[in-house]
N, C-alpha and C positions, 0 to 999 in steps of 0.2 A: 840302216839303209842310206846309199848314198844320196845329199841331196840332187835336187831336180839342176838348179845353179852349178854342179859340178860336173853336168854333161856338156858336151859341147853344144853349141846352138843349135845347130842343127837336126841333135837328134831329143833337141826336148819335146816333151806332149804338144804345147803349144805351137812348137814351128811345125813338128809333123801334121798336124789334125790340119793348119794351114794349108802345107805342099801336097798333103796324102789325101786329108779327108779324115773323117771321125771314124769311119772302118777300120781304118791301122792301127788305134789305140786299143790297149788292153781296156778291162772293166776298169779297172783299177786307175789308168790312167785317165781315161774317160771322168770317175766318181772323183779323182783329185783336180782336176780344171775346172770343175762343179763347185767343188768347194773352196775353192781359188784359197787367198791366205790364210794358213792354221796360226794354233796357237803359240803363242812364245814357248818356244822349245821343241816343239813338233811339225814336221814338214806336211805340206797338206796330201803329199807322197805315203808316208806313215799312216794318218790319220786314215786314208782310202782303204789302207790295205789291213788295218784293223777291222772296219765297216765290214768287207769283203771277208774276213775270219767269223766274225764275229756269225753272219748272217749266212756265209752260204752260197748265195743266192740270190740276183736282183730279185725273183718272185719271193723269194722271206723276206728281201730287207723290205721291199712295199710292205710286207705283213706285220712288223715289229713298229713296235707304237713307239712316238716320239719319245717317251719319258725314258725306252730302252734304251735308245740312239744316244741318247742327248748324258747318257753315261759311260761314253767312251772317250777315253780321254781327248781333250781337242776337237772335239764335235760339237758340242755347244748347241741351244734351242734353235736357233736359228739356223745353223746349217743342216738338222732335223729335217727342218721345215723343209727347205731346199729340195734334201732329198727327194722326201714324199712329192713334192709340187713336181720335179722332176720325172718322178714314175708315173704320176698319174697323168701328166702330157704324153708318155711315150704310150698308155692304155690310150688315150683318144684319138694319139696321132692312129696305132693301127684299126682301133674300131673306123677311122675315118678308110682304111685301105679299103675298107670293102667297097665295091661299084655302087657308086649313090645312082638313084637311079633306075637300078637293075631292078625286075620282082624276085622278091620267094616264093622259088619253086616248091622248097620243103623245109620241113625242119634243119636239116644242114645247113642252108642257107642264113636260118635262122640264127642258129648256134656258131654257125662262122662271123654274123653279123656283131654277136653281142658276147661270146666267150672274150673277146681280149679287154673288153670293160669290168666284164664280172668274175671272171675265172680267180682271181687272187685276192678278193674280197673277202673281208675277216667277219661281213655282218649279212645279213640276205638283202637283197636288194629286189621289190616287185618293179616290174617295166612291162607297158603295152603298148605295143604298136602297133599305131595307126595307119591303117591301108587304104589305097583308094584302088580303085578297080581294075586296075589292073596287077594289082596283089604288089604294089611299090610303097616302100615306107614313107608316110606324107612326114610321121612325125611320130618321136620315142618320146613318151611321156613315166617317170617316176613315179610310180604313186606312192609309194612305203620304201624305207630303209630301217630294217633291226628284226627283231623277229616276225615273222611271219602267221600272223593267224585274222578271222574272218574280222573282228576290227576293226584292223587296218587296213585291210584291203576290203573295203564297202563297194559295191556295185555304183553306188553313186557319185565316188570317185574315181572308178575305169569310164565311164557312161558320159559323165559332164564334159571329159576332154572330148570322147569318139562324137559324141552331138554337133558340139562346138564347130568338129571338123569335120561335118559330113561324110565318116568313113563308111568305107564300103563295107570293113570286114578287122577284126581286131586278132593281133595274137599277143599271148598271154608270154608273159619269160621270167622266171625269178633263178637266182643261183641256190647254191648249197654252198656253205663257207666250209665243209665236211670235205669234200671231192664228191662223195656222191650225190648219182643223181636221180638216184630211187625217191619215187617222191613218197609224202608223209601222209597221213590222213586226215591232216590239216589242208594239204595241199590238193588233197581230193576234195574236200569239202568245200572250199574256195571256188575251185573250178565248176564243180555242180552249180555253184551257185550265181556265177560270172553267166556263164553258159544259158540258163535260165533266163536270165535278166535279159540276154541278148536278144533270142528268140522272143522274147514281148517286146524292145526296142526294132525289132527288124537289123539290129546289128548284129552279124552270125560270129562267134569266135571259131577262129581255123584250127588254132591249135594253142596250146602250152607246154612251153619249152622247159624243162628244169634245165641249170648250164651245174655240170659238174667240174673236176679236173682233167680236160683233157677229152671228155665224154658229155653225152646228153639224154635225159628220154625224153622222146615226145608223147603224150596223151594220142595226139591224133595215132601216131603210128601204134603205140601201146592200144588201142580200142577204148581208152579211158573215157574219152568225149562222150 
C-alpha cells in the first residue's frame, strides 16, 4: 500500500478531513489519523486497514477485546485503548442525539434513547431511568454491569437513586449482549419484583425495556407488568 507521504498534499486524510470535513474520509482513513504514527515498518495506513480486515465492522471492532487488537501487527496496547476510548465517544456522542429534554412517549422513545449506548455491548448492562412528571429523563442511573440476576439488581439499589431524586415514575432498561430481546425468566423475576417495591414506595415503574440488536420488547407493551 502506497504510503500516505506519497500522495500529494492535498489529497492526504489530514488536508482533506481539514478542507472537506471527516465525512470525506473512508473508515480506514478516519481509524488511521486515530492512530496517528505506526510502527517502524508499518504505515499507520496498513495498520487501519488490517483493524478494518480483521474486524469487519466498527460494531465488532467495539466488540473485540484489547488483548485481540493489540495482536495485529503495529497496533500495540495503547493504540487498543484508543480505539475503544474512541468508539465509546462516538456511543455517547449519539445517545447524547436524542432530544434532552423531550418526554417518553413509549417504549420507542425509550429504545431510541438508550440503543446506541447498549446495542454493541459484549456484557448486560441494568439502567433506570429517572422521571419526573412530566415523563422527562431527570437522570440514567447504572445499577449492575455483567450478568444479570436478582442480586444484583436489589430494589434497594434502583429505589436509593429514585428517593434521592424525587422521581415521579422509573423505567426499567437492560440490553441483551445475544441480539435478542426476548426477555429471560430472570428478567421476569427482577421486574415482578422492582414493580412490587414500587407500588409500596409510591414510585410506579412504566415500563422495562429489554434493548436488542436493532429491536426491543417492552413489558408494558408485552402485558408483562
Amino acid at each position: 500500500m502506497p504510503s500516505v507521504l506519497d500522495l500529494p498534499p492535498a489529497d492526504r486524510p489530514r488536508e482533506r478531513l481539514r478542507t472537506l470535513g471527516a465525512h470525506a474520509l473512508t473508515t480506514s482513513e478516519l481509524l488511521g489519523l486515530l492512530l496517528g504514527s505506526a510502527a517502524p515498518g508499518r504505515s499507520s495506513a496498513d495498520v487501519a486497514a488490517s483493524v478494518i480486515q480483521r474486524c469487519g465492522s466498527l460494531r465488532k471492532l467495539g466488540q473485540t477485546p484489547i488483548a485481540t487488537l493489540t495482536g495485529i501487527p503495529g497496533l500495540g496496547e495503547v493504540r487498543a485503548l484508543a480505539i475503544h476510548a474512541a468508539i465509546e465517544l462516538g456511543r455517547r456522542l449519539a445517545a447524547e442525539g436524542s432530544d434532552e429534554g423531550e418526554p417518553l412517549r413509549g417504549p420507542r422513545d425509550v429504545w431510541r434513547y438508550y440503543a446506541p449506548r447498549l446495542e454493541g455491548l459484549t456484557v448486560e448492562e441494568f439502567h433506570v431511568a429517572i422521571l419526573d412528571s412530566q415523563h422527562r429523563i431527570e437522570r440514567d442511573v447504572l445499577v449492575s454491569r455483567g450478568i444479570l440476576n436478582s442480586s444484583l439488581v436489589h430494589p434497594r439499589e434502583v429505589f436509593r437513586e429514585a428517593i434521592a431524586e424525587r422521581a415521579a415514575s422509573l423505567v426499567l432498561v437492560h440490553n441483551h449482549p445475544s441480539g435478542d430481546p426476548t426477555p429471560s425468566s430472570d428478567d421476569r423475576a427482577i421486574t415482578s419484583q422492582l414493580v412490587a417495591a414500587g407500588r409500596l414506595l409510591d414510585i410506579p415503574i412504566q415500563d422495562h425495556v429489554v434493548v436488542g440488536r436493532g429491536r426491543y420488547v417492552s413489558f408494558a407493551e408485552a402485558g408483562l407488568l
